[in-house]
C-alpha positions as CSV (number, residue, x, y, z in Angstrom):
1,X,0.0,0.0,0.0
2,X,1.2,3.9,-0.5
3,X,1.6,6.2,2.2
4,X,1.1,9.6,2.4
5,X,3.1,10.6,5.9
6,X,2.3,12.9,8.6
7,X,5.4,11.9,10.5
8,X,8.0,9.7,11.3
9,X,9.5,8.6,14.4
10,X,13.5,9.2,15.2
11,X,14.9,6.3,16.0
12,X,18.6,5.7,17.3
13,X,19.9,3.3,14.8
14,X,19.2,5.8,12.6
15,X,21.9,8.4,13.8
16,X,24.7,6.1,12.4
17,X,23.3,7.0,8.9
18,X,23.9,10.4,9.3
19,X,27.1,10.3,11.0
20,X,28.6,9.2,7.3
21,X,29.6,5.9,8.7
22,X,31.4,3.6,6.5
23,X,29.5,0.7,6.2
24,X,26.5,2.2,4.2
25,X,26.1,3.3,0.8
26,X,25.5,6.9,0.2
27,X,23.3,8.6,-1.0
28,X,20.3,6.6,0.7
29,X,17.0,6.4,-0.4
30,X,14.7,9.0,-0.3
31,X,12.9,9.6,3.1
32,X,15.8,6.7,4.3
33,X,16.1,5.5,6.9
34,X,12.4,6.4,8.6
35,X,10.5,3.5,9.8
36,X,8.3,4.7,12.4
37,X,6.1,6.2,10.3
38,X,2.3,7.2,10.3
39,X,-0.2,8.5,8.0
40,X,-3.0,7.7,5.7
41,X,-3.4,5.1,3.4
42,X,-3.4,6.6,0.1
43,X,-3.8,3.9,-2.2
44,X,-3.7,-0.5,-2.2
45,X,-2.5,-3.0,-4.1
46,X,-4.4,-6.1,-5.2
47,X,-5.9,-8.3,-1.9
48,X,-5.5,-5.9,0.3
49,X,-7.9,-6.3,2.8
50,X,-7.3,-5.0,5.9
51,X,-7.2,-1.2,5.6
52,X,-8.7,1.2,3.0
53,X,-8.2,4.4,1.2
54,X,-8.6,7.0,4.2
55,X,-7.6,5.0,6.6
56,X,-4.9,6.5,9.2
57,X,-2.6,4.0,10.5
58,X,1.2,3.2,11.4
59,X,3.4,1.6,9.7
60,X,6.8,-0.2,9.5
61,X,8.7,1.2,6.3
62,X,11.8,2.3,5.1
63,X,11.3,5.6,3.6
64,X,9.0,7.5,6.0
65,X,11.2,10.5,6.0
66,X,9.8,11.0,2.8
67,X,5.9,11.8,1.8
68,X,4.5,9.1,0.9
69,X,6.2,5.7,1.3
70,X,5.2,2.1,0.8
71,X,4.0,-0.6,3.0
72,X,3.6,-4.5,3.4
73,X,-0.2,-4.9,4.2
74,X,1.3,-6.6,7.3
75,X,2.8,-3.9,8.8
76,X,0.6,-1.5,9.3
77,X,-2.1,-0.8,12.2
78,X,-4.8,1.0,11.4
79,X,-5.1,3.5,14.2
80,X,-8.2,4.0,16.3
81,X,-10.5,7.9,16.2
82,X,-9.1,8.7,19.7
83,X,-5.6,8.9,18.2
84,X,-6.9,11.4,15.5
85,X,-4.6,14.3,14.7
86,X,-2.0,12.6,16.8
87,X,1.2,11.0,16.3
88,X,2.2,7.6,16.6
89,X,4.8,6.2,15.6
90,X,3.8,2.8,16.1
91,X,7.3,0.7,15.6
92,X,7.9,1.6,19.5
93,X,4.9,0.0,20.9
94,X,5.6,-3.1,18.2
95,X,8.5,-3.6,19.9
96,X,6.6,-3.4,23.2
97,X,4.4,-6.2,22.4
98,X,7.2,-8.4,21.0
99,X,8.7,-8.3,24.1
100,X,5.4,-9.1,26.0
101,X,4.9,-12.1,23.7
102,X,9.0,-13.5,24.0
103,X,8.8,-13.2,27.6
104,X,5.4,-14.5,28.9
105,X,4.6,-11.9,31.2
106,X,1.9,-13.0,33.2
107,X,-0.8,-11.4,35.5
108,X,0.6,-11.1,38.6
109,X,4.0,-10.8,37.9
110,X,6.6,-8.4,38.8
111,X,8.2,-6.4,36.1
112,X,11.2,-3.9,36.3
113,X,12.1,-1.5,33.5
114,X,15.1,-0.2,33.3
115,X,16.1,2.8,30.8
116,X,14.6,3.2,27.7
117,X,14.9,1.7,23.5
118,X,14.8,-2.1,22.6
């Protein structure tokens, strides 16, 4: 599906890209390396079935630094009214529930936090 962005998440591994490390190729991509991106679907591909035209959700790209980027049917969320007209990138709270789901966290537990990222 195609993307037209309202934003993009910053992420940390992104700084390396901008430092002019080595290791990648330069230039990048347009809108590269944004991946916490949200916006509104702007158009779908064949089978797509799970969001629409007009929906809003967030994504998982690689180009949402730019305006309008494109997206795996699988990873995006369609976002619900009460987050209208609000960002989200949504890659941080993915990565939230992927570690609920590794660790079996269950009711009654005790859980500790420390610092923030992965």
């Amino acid at each position: 599906m195609r993307l037209k962005l309202q934003g993009c998440g910053l992420c940390a591994s992104n700084i390396p890209v901008w430092e002019g490390r080595d290791w990648f190729s330069y230039p990048v991509a347009a809108g590269n390396p944004g991946h916490e991106g949200w916006g509104v679907v702007d158009a779908v591909g064949e089978g797509v079935t799970n969001v629409a035209p007009g929906d809003r959700v967030a994504a998982l790209s690689y180009n949402a630094y730019a305006a309008y980027d494109l997206a795996d049917a699988d990873k995006v969320v369609k976002l619900p009214e009460a987050l209208a007209d609000k960002p989200f990138p949504g890659e941080p709270l993915g990565c939230a529930m992927n570690i609920f789901k590794r660790s079996e966290i269950q009711a009654g537990q005790t859980v500790a936090i420390l610092g923030i990222g992965f």
